[in-house]
C-alpha positions as CSV (number, residue, x, y, z in Angstrom):
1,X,22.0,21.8,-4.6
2,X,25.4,22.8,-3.3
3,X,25.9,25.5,-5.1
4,X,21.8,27.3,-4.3
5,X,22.6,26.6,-1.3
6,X,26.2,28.2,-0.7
7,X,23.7,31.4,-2.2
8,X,21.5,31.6,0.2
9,X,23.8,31.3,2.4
10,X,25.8,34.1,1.4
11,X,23.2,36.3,1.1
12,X,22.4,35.9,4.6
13,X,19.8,32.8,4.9
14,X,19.5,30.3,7.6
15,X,21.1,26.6,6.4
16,X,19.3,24.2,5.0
17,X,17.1,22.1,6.8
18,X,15.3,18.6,5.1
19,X,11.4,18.9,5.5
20,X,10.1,16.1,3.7
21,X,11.3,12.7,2.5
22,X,9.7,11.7,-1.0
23,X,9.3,8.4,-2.5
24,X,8.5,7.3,-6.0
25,X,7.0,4.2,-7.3
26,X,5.6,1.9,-10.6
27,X,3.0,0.0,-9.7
28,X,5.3,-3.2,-10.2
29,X,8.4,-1.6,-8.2
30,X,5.8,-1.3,-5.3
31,X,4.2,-4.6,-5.4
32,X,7.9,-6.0,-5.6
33,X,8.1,-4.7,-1.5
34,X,8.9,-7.7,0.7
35,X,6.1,-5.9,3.0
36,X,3.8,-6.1,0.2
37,X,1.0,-8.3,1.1
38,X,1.9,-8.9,4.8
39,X,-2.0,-8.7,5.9
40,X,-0.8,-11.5,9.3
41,X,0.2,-8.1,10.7
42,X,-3.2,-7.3,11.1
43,X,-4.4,-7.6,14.6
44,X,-7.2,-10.3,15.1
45,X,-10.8,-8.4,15.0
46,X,-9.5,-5.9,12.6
47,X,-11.3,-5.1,9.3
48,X,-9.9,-3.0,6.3
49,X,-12.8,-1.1,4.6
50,X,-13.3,1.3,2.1
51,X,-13.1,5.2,3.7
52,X,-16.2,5.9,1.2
53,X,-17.7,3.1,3.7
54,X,-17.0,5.5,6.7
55,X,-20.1,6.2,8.9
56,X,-21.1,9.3,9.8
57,X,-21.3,8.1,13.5
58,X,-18.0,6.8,12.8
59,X,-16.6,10.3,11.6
60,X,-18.6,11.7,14.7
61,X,-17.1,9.6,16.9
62,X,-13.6,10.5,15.5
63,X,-13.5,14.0,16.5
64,X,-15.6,13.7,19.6
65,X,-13.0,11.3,20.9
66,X,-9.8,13.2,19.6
67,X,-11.6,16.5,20.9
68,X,-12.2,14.7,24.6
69,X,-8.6,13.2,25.2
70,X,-6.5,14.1,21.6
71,X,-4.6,10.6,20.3
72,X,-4.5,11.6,16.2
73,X,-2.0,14.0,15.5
74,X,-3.0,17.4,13.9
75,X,-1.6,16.9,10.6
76,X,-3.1,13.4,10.1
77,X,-6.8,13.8,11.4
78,X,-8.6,12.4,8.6
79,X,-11.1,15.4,8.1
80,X,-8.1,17.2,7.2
81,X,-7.3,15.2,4.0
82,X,-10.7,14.0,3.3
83,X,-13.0,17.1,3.5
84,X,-12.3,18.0,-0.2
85,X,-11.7,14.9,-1.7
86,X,-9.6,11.9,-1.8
87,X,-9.2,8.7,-4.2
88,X,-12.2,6.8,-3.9
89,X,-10.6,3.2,-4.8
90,X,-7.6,3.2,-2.7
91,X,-8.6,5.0,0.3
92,X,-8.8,2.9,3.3
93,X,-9.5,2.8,6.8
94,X,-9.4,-0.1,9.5
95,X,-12.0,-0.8,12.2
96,X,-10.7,-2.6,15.0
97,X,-13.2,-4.4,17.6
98,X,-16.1,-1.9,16.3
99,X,-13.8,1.4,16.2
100,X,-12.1,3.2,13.3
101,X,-8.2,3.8,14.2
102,X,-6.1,3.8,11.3
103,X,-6.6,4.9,7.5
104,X,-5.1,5.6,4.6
105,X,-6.3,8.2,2.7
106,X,-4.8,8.9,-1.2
107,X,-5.5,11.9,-3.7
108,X,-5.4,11.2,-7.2
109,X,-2.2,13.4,-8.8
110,X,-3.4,13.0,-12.1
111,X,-4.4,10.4,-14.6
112,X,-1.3,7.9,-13.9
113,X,-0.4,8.6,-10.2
114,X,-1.7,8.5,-6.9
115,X,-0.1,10.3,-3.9
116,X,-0.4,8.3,-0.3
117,X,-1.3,11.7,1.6
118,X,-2.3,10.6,5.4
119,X,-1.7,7.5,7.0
120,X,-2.2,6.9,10.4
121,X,-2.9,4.0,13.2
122,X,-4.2,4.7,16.7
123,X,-0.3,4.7,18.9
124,X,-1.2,1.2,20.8
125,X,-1.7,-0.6,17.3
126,X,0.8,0.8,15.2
127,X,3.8,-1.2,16.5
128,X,4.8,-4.0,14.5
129,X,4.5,-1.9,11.2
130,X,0.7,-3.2,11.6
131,X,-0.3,-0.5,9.6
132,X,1.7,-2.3,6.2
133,X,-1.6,-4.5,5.4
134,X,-3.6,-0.9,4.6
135,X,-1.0,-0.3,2.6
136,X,-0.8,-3.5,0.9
137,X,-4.5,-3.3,0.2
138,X,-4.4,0.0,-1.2
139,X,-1.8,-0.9,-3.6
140,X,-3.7,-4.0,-4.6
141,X,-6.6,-2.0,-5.5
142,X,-4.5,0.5,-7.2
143,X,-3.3,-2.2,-9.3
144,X,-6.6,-3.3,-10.1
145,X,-7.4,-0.2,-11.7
146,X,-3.9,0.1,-14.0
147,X,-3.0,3.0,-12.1
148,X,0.8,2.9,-12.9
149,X,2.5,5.2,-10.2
150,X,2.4,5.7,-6.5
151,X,3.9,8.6,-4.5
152,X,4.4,8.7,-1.0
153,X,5.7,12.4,0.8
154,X,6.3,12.5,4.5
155,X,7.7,15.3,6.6
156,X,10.9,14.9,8.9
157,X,8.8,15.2,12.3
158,X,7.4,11.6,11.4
159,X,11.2,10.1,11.9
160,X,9.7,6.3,11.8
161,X,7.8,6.8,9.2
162,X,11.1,8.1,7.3
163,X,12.7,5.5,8.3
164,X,10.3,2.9,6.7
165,X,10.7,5.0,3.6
166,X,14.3,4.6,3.9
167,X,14.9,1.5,4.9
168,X,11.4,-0.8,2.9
169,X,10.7,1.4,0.3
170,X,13.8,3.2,-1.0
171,X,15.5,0.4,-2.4
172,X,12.6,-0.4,-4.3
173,X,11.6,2.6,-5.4
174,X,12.5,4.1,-8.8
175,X,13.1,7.6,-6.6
176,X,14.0,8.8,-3.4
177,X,14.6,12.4,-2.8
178,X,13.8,15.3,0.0
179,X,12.8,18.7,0.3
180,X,14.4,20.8,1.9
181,X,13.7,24.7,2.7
182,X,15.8,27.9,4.1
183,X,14.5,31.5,5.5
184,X,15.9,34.5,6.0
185,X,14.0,37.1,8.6
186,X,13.4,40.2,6.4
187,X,13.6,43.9,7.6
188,X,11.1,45.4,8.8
189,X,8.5,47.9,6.0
């Protein structure tokens, strides 16, 4: 990596910057987690349901309320990850006191491995890493199915969720590694 990057840089491109933190499970590495199966994180009048369980009031109300006063971040509004697709087993969302705010929604890499693409819980829940039980749901029913890898990609302007990568997954994980990306301003035609 050194040496690409000593390169670029003498040919005039901007230093390397880290975009996106990756981590690679097995299915037993990632049911080893110590957060695995924390579900008491959960707050009282939540539920964990299936996403292909999602309403279309619900999905309705989702962008009509994010539209009116915007509380999901662009990149992980569900409709972005959902709309052409997503695992069916291990995609999950969480109503809390009647509402949906937080989901996890997974796309199926290929016959072995799922990637955990958007995750998200509405900013006055997500403390307390009370988004770990969707998690630990989604792996159980990923187990269930003999699925036997899990990937999980997040970029570097989510720094707590890199650091749960880091610091809970990591050491468990069979690999760890980043992306990371250059650019050089071309002349003009």
């Amino acid at each position: 990596i050194a040496t690409v990057e000593r390169i670029f840089e003498k040919c005039g491109w901007e230093t390397p910057e880290s975009r996106t933190l990756s981590v690679r499970f097995t299915m037993a590495e990632a049911l080893s987690t110590p957060w695995y199966g924390r579900m008491g994180l959960l707050p009282r009048d939540a539920e964990i349901f299936s996403w292909t369980d999602l309403t279309e009031a619900e999905r309705t109300h989702l962008h009509e309320s994010n539209a009116r006063a915007p509380w999901i971040p662009n990149s992980l509004q569900p409709w972005r990850h959902d709309g052409r697709g997503f695992e069916p087993i291990s995609s999950v969302g969480l109503r809390y006191r009647g509402e949906v705010v937080g989901w996890v929604i997974n796309h199926r890499i290929d016959a072995r491995t799922v990637r955990f693409t958007c995750s998200f819980m509405r900013k006055d829940l997500s403390r307390r890493a009370r988004i770990v039980p969707l998690y630990s749901e989604a792996l159980r029913r990923l187990s269930e199915i003999g699925c036997e890898f899990c990937t999980l990609v997040t970029p570097t302007v989510y720094p707590g969720m890199q650091e749960f990568i880091r610091r809970h997954c990591s050491p468990y994980a069979s690999f760890t590694g980043e992306t990371r990306g250059t650019r050089k301003a071309l002349a003009p035609s």
